[in-house]
DOPAVO-100979 format. One record per residue: residue number from 1; x, y, z negated of N, C-alpha, C, CB in turn. Coordinates in steps of 0.1 Angstrom, whole numbers. Glycine has a CB too. Layout:
NUM, X, Y, Z, X, Y, Z, X, Y, Z, X, Y, Z
...
This chain:
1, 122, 283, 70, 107, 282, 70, 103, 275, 57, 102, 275, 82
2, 95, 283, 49, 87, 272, 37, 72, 272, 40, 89, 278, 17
3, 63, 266, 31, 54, 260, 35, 45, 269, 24, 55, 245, 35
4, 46, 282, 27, 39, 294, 14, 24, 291, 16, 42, 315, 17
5, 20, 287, 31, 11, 291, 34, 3, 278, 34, 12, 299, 44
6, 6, 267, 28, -2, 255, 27, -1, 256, 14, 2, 241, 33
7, 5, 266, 1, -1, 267, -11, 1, 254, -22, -16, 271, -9
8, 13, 245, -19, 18, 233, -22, 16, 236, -38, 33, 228, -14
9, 20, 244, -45, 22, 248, -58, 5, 244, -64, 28, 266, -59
10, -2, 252, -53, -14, 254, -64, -23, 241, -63, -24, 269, -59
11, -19, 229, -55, -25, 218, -56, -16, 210, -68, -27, 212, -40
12, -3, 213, -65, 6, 210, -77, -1, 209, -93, 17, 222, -78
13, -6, 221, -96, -14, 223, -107, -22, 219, -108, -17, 231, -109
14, -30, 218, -101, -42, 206, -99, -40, 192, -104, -43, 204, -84
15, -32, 188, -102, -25, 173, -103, -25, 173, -117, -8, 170, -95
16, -14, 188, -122, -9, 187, -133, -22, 186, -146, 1, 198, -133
17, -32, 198, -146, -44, 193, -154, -52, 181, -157, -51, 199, -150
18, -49, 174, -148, -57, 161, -151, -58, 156, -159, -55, 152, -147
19, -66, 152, -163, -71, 143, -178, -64, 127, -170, -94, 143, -183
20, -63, 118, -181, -57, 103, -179, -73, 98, -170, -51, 93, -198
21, -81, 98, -174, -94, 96, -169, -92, 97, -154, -103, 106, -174
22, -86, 114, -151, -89, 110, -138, -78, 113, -127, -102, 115, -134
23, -67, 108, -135, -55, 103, -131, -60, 88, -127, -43, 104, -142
24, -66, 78, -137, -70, 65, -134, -78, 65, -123, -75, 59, -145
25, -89, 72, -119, -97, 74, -107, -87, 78, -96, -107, 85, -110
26, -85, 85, -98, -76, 92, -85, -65, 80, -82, -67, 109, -90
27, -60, 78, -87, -51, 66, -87, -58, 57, -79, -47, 61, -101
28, -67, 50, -86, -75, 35, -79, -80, 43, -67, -89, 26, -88
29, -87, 48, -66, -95, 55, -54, -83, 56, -38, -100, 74, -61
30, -72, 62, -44, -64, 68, -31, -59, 55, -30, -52, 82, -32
31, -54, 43, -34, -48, 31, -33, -57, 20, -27, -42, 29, -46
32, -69, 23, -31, -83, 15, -19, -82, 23, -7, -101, 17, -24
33, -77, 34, -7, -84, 43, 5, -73, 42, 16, -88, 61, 0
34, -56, 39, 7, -43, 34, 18, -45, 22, 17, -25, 36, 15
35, -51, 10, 12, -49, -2, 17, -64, -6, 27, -45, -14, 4
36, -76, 4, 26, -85, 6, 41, -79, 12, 52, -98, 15, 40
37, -72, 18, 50, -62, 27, 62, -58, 13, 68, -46, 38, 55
38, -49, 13, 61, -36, -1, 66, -46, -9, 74, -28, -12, 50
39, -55, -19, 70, -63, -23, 76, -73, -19, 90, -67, -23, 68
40, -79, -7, 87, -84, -4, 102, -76, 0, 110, -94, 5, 104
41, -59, 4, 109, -50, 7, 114, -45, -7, 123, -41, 13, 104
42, -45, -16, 113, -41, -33, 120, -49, -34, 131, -45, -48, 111
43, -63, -34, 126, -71, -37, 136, -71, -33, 148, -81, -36, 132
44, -72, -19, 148, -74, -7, 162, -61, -11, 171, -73, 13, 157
45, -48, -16, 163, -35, -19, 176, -41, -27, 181, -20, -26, 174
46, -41, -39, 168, -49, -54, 174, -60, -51, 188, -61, -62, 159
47, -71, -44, 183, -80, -47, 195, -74, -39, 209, -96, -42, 191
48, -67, -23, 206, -62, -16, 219, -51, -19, 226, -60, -5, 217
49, -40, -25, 217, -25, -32, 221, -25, -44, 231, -18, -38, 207
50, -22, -43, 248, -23, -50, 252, -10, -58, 252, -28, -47, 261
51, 1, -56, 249, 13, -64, 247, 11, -76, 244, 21, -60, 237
52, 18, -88, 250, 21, -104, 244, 22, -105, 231, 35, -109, 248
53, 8, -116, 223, 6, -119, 210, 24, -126, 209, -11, -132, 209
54, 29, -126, 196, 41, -127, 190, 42, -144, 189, 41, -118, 176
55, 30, -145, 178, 27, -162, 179, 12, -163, 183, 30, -172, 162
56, 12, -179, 182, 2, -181, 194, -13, -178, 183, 5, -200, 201
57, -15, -177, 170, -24, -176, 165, -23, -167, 153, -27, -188, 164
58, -35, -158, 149, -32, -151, 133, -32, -160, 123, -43, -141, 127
59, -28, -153, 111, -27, -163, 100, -42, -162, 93, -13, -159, 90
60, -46, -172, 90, -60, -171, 85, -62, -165, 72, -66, -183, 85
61, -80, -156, 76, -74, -148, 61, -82, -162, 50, -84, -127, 57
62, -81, -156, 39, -88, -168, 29, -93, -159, 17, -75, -181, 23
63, -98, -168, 7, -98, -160, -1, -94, -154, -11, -102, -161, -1
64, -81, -163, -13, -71, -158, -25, -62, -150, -18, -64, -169, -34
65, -59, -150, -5, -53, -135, -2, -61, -121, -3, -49, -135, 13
66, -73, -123, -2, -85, -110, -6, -80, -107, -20, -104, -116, -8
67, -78, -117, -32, -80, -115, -40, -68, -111, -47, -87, -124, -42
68, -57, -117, -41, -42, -112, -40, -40, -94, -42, -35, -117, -22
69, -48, -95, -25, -45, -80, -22, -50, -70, -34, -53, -76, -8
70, -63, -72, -36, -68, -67, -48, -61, -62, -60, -76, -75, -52
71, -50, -71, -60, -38, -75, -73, -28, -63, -68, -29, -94, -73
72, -30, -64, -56, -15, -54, -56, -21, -44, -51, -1, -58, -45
73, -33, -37, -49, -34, -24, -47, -36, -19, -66, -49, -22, -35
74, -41, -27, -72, -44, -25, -89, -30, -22, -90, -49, -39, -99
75, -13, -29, -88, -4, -32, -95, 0, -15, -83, 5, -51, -96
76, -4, -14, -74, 4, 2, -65, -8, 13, -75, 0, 3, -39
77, -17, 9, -77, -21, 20, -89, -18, 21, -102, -32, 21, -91
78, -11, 11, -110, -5, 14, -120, 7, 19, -119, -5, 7, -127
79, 17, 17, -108, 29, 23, -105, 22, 40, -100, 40, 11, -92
80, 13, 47, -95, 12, 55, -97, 11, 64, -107, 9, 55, -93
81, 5, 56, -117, 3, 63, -127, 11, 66, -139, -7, 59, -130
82, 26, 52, -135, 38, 55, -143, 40, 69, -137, 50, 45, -140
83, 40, 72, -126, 47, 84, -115, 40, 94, -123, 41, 85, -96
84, 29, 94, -126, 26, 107, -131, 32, 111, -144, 11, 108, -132
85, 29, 98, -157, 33, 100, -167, 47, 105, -165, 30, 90, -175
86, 55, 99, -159, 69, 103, -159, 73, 120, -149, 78, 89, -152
87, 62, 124, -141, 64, 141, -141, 56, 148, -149, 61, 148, -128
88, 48, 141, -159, 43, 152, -164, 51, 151, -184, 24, 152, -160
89, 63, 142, -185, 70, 144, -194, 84, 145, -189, 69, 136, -204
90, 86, 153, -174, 95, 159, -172, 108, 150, -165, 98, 166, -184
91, 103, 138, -167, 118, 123, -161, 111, 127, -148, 117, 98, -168
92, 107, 130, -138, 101, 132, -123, 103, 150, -123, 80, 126, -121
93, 110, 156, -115, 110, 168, -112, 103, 172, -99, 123, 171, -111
94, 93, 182, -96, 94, 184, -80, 100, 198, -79, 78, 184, -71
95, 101, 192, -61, 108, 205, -57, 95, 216, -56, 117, 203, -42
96, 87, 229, -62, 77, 236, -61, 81, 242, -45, 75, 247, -74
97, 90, 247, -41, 90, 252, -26, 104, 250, -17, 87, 269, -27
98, 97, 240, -14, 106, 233, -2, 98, 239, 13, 105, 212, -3
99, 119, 241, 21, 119, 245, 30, 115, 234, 40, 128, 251, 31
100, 113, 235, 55, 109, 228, 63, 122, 215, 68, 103, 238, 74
101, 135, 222, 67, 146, 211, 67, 147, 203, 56, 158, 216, 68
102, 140, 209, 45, 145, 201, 30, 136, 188, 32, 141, 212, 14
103, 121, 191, 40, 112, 181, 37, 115, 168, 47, 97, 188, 38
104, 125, 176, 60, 128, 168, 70, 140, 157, 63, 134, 179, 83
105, 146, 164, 60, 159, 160, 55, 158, 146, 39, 167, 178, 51
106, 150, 155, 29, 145, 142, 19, 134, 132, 28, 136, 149, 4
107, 126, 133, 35, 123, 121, 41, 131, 113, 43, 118, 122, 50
108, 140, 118, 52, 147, 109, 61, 155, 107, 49, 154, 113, 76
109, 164, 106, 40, 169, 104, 29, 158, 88, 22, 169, 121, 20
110, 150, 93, 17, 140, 84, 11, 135, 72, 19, 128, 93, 8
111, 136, 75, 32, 136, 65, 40, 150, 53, 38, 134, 72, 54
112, 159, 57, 40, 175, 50, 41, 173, 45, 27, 192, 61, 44
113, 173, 53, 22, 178, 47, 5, 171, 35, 4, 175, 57, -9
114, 154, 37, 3, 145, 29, 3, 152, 14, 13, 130, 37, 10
115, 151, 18, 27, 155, 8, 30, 168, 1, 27, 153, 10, 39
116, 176, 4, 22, 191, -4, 17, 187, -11, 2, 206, 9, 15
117, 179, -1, -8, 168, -8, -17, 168, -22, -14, 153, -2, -15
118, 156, -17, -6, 145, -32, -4, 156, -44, 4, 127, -27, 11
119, 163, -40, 9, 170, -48, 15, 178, -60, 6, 178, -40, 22
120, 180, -54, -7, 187, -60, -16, 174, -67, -19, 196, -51, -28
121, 167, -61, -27, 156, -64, -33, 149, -76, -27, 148, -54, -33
122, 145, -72, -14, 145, -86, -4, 151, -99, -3, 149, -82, 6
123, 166, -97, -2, 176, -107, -4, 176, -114, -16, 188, -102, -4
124, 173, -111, -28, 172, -114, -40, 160, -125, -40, 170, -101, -47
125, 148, -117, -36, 137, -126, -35, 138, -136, -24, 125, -118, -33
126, 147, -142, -18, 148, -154, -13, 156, -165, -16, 150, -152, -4
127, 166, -159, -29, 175, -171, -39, 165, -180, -43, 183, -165, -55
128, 167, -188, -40, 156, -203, -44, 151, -207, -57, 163, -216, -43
129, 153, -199, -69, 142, -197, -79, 136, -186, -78, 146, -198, -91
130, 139, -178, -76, 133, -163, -73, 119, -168, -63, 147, -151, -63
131, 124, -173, -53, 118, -175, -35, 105, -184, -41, 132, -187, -19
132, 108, -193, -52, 97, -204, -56, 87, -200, -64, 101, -216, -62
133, 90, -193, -73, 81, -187, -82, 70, -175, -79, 87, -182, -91
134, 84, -162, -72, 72, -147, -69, 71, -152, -46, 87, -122, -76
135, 82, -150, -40, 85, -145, -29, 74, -153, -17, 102, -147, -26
136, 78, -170, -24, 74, -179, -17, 56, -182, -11, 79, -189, -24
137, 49, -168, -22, 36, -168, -18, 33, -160, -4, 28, -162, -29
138, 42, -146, -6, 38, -138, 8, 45, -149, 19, 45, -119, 11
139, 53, -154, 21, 57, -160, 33, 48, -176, 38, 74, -163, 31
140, 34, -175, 28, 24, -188, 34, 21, -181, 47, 7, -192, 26
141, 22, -170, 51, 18, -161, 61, 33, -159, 73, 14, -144, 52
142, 31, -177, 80, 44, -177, 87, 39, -168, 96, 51, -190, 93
143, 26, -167, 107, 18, -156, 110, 13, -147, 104, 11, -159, 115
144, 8, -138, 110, 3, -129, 97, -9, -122, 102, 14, -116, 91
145, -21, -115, 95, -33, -106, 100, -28, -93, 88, -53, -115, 98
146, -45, -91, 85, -43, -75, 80, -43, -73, 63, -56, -65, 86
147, -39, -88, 62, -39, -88, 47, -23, -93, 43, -52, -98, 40
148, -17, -94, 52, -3, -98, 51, 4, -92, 38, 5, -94, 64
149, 7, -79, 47, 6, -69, 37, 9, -66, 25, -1, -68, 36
150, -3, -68, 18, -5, -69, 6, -10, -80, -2, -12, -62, 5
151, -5, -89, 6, 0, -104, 4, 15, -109, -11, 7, -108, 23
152, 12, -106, -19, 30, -100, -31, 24, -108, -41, 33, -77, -39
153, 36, -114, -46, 33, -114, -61, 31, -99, -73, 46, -122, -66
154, 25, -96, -79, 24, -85, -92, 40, -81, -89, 19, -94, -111
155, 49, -91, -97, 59, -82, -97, 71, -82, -90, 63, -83, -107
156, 64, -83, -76, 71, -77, -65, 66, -63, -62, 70, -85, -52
157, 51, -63, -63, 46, -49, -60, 50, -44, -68, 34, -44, -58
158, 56, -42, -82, 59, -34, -92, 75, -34, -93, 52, -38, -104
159, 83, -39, -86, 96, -40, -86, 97, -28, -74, 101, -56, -83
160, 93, -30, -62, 92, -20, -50, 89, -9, -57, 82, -23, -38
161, 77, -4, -69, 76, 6, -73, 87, 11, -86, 62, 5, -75
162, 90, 6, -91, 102, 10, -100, 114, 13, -90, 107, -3, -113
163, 117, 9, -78, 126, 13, -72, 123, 29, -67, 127, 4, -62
164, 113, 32, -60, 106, 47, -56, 105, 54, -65, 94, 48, -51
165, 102, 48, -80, 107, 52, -91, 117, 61, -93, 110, 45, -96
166, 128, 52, -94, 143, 52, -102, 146, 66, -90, 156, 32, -101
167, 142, 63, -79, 149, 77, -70, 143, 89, -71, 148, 75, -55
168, 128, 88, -73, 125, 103, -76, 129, 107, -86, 112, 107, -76
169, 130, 100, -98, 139, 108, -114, 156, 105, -108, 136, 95, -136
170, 161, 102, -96, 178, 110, -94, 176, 121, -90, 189, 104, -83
171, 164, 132, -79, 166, 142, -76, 153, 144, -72, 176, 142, -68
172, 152, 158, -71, 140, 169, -74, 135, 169, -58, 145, 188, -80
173, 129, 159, -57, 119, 161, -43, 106, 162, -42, 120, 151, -34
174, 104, 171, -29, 91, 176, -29, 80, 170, -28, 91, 182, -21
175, 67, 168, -33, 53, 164, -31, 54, 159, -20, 44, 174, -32
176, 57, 166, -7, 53, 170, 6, 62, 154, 15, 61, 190, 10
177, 75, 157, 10, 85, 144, 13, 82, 132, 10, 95, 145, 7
178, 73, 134, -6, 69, 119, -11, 57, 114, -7, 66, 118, -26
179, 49, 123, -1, 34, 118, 4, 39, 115, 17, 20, 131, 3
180, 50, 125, 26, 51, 114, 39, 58, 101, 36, 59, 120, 52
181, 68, 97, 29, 76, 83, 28, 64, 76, 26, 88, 81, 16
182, 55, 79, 14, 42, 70, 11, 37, 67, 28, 29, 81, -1
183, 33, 77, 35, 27, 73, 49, 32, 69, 54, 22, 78, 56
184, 44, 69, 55, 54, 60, 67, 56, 47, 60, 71, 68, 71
185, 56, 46, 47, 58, 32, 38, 50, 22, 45, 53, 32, 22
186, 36, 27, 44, 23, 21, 47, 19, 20, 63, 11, 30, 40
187, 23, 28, 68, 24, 28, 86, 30, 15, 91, 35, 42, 93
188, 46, 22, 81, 58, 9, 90, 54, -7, 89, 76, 9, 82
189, 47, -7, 69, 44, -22, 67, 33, -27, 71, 44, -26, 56
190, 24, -22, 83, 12, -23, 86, 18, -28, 102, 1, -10, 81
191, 28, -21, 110, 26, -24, 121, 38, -36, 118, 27, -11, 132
192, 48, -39, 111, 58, -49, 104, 50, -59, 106, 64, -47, 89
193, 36, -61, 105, 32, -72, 105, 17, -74, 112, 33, -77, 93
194, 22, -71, 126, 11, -75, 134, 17, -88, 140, 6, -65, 145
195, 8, -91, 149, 15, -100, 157, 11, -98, 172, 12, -115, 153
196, 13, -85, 175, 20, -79, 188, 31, -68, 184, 7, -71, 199
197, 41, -66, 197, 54, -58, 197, 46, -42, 195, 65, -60, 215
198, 46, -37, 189, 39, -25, 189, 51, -15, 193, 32, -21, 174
199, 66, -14, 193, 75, -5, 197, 78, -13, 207, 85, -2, 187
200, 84, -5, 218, 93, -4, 231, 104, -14, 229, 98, 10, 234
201, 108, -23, 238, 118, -31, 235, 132, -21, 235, 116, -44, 245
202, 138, -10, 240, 146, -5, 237, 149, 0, 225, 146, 0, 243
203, 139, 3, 212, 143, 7, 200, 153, -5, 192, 129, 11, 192
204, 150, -14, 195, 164, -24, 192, 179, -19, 192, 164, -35, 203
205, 179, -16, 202, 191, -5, 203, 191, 3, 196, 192, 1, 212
206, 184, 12, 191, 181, 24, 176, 182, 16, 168, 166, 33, 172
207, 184, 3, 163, 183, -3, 147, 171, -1, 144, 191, 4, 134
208, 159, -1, 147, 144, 2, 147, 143, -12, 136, 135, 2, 166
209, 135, -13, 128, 127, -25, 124, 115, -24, 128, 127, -26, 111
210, 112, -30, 138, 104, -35, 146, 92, -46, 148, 111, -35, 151
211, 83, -46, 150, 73, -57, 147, 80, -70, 147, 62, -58, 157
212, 85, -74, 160, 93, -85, 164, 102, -89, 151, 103, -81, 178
213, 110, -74, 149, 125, -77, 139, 112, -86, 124, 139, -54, 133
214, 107, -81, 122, 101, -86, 110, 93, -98, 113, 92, -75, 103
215, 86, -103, 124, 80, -115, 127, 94, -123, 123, 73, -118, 142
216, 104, -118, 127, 112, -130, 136, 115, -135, 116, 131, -122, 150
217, 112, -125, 112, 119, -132, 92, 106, -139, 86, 126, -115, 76
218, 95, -136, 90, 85, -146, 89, 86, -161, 92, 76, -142, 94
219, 93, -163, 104, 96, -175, 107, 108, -180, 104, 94, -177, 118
220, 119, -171, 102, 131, -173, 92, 133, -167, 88, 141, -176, 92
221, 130, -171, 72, 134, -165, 57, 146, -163, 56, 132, -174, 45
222, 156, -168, 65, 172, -162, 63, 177, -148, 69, 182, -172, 70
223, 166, -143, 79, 173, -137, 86, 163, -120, 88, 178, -147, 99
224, 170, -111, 86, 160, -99, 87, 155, -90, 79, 150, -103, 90
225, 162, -87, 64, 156, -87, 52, 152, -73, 55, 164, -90, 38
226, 157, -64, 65, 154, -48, 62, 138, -46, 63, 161, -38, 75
227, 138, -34, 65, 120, -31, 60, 120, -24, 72, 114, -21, 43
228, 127, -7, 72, 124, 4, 83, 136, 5, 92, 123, 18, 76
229, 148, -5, 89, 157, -8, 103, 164, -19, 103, 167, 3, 107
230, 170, -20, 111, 177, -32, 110, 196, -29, 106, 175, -40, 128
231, 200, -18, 101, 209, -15, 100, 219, -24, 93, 205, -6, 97
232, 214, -29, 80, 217, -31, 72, 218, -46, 71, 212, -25, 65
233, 210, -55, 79, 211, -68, 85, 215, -70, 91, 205, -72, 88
234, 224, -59, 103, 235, -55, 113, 248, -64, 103, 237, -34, 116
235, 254, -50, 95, 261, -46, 86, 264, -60, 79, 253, -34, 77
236, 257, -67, 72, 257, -77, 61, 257, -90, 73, 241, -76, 48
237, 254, -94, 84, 255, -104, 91, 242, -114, 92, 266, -110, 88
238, 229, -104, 84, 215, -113, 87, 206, -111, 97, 207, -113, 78
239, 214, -105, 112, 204, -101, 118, 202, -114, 129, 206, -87, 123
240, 188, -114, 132, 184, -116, 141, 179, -114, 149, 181, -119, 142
241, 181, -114, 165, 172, -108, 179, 154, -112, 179, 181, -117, 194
């Protein structure tokens, strides 16, 4: 099965005409428009989710986390717009017609890799000069609300994006694959930091990274570094229940 009939090519082209102008629009625009997502997404668990609050209170917003966030939706739009420059001088290939396993199959690919990525990447950012300079700002948020998030130093959000980077110039994946990892990126790190269990306490058992699994590394920095499972914090010996 391919996807002839959602015409993926001819929005392809679309992309490809763009003037830098409004690559820069398009860019800022869709990166306000996922970090409002993310947000009324927090909120609507928050208010519908009757599950047991995690800790006893949210983390308060302020206003240099406003202003933070601002920083890293700017720094997730300039890593888009590396993305473009680099498919439209050919270092980014897409796949033009991907089958319905291909799109199944590079997701779930883009997901693992990503997460064994960030895992390092993660780990890194908690060596004690590293942790003091960039890491040690998002973790003022031993609780967290809906700006957690996007709570980063600059060049953490741009380290996470040279990583999504570096993988789409190893292999020719589809539009279709990259726009879901992008939604599930933004899904997973939105419900990662509520402070209710939003998954079933059996996905623990799946290696799930889980609201809990990610509170629990808010309150210890030692333990928990994965992003979308716990696999790899299994594996390495940083997990916590």
């Amino acid at each position: 099965m391919h996807f002839d009939w959602f015409h993926f090519s001819d929005y392809v082209k679309i992309f490809w005409q763009f003037s830098w102008l409004q690559w820069i629009i398009f860019s800022i625009l869709s990166n306000v428009f996922l970090c409002l997502f993310s947000i009324g997404l927090y909120q609507f668990i928050e208010k519908t989710c009757r599950k047991d609050i995690l800790q006893q209170q949210n983390h308060p917003i302020t206003q240099s986390d406003f202003y933070l966030s601002l920083l890293t939706v700017f720094c997730n739009s300039l890593v888009m717009l590396l993305g473009a420059f680099l498919w439209k001088t050919h270092w980014i290939i897409l796949d033009p017609d991907p089958s319905a396993v291909s799109v199944v199959l590079e997701t779930i690919a883009l997901v693992l890799l990503m997460d064994l990525l960030m895992y390092f990447f993660h780990y890194a950012a908690h060596l004690p000069f590293v942790y003091k300079i960039l890491h040690g700002r998002h973790h003022e948020h031993v609780s967290t609300n809906f700006l957690s998030l996007f709570v980063l130093h600059p060049f953490e959000t741009i380290g996470f994006g040279f990583m999504i980077l570096a993988l789409l110039m190893s292999y020719d994946f589809s539009i279709l694959s990259i726009s879901l990892y992008v939604l599930i990126n933004l899904i997973w790190g939105t419900i990662g930091h509520l402070n209710r269990e939003f998954f079933p306490a059996s996905f623990d058992r799946f290696f799930v990274g889980t609201t809990k699994f990610h509170n629990q590394h808010h309150l210890d920095g030692n333990k928990n570094f994965g992003f979308y499972t716990s696999v790899w914090d299994r594996l390495f010996g940083t997990y916590r229940a």
